[in-house]
N, C-alpha and C positions, 0 to 999 in steps of 0.2 A: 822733435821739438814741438812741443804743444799740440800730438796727435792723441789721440784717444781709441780704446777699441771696444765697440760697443755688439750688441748682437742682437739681430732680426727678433720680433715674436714672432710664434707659429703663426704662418698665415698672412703674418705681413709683411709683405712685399713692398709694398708702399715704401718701408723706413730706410729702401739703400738704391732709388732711383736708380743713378748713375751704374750700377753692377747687374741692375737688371734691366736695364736697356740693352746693356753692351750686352747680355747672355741674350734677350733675345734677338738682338741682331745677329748673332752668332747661329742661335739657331734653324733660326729661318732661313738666313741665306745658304746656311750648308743642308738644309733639306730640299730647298730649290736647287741646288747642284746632285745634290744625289739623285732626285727625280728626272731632271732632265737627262742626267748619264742614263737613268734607265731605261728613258725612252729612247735612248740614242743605243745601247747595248740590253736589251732585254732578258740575255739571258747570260748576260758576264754579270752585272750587276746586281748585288742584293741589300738586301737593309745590314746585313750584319757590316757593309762597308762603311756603318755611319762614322766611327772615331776617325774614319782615313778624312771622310768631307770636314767633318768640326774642324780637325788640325789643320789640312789642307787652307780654310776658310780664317781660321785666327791666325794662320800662318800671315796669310796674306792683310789681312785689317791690319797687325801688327807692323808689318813692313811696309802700309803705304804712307806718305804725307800727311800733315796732319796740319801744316804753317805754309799760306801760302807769301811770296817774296815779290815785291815789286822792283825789275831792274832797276839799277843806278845808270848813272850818267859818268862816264871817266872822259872828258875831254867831249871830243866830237860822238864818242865810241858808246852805243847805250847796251848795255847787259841786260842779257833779256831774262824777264821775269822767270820763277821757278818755285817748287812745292820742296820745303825742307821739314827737317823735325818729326821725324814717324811715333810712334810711339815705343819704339824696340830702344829706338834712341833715349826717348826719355826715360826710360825703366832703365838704360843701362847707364845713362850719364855720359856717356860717351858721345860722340857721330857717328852712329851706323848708318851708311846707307846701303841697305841692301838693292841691287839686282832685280827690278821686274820683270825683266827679259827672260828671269829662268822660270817665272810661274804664268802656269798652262792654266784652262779651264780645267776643275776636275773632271773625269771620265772622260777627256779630249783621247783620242787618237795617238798612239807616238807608237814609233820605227824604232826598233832596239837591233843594235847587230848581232848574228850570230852568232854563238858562243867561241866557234871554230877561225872565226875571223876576230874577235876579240881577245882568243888566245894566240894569234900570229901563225894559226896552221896551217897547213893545206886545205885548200876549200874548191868545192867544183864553181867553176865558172859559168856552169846553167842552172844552176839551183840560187834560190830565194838568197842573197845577200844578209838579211834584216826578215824580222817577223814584227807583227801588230802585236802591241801592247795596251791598258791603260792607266794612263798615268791619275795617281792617286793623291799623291802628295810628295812634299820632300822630307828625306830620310833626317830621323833628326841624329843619328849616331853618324852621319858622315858628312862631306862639305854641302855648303848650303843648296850648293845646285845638283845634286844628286837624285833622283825623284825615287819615288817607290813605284813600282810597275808590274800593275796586275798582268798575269799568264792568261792570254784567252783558252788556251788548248790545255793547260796543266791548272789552274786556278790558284796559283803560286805569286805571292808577291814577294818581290825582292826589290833591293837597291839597283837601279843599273848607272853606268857611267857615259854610255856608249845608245844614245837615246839624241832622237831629232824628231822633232813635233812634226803632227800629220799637217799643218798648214803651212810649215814653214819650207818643204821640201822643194828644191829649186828644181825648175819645169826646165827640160835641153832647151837651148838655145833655139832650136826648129820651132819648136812650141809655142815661147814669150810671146805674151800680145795676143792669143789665139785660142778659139775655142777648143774643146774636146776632140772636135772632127779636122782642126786641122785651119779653121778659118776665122780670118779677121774679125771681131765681132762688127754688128752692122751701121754703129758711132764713124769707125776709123775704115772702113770699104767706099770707096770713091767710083 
């Protein structure tokens, strides 16, 4: 209804601001993750991983907030403020709220379990449970929280289901509250 479609001249970029802002924010920021992953993994990581960061990165611009929400007041009872309206949403007309809890940094770290334990087998009980991963993005052919997970040892990526981030993995109980070696840090030592 009263749109038009019109088209760039060679060269100038100027005539569609709005689209080329949003590319380069897209690209920047997924080059600043690809760089970092590679200083974090220098020899899992290569430039050829660049469409895993672009996607990974528009994945997430597309799913974050975009409207921020001043609570109301019901009675005594005040509703606390919140970020709605992402843009996934607006493109699909719908309310999507996607899940931030499922998107990692790219080239983070993650735990994948072993294929023999994810197939329900027999497994030795002194060998590795889980192997390192990293995680790339989420798979767009299957649920939204499924990531893609580069092979350090094989240079394979695949979908896994069976995936738990390196920062998320709970410390035993002996552990909580304590350093590396075992001791309270030196805030909470009396």
């Amino acid at each position: 209804a009263g749109q038009t479609l019109s088209f760039c001249g060679v060269n100038a970029h100027h005539q569609n601001g709005k689209a080329e802002n949003r590319i380069k924010d897209i690209t920047t920021n997924a080059r600043t993750a690809l760089l970092r992953a590679a200083h974090r993994w220098p020899k899992a990581i290569h430039p050829s991983l660049w469409p895993a960061a672009l996607k990974h990165y528009t994945n997430l611009r597309n799913s974050l907030p975009t409207e921020y929400k001043l609570g109301g007041k019901q009675g005594k009872k005040k509703e606390p403020d919140k970020y709605v309206n992402s843009s996934l949403s607006q493109f699909c007309g719908a309310k999507v709220e996607p899940n931030l809890n499922h998107f990692h940094p790219f080239g983070s770290p993650v735990y994948v379990l072993e294929n023999a334990l994810q197939q329900q087998k027999a497994h030795n009980k002194w060998s590795d449970r889980s192997r390192v991963g990293i995680f790339l993005c989420h798979s767009p052919q299957h649920a939204s929280y499924v990531p893609l997970v580069l092979n350090t040892q094989s240079g394979n990526v695949s979908p896994q289901f069976h995936v738990q981030e390196g920062r998320k993995i709970p410390l035993p109980l002996a552990m909580e509250g304590k350093d590396a070696v075992g001791r309270k840090p030196t805030s909470q030592r009396r």
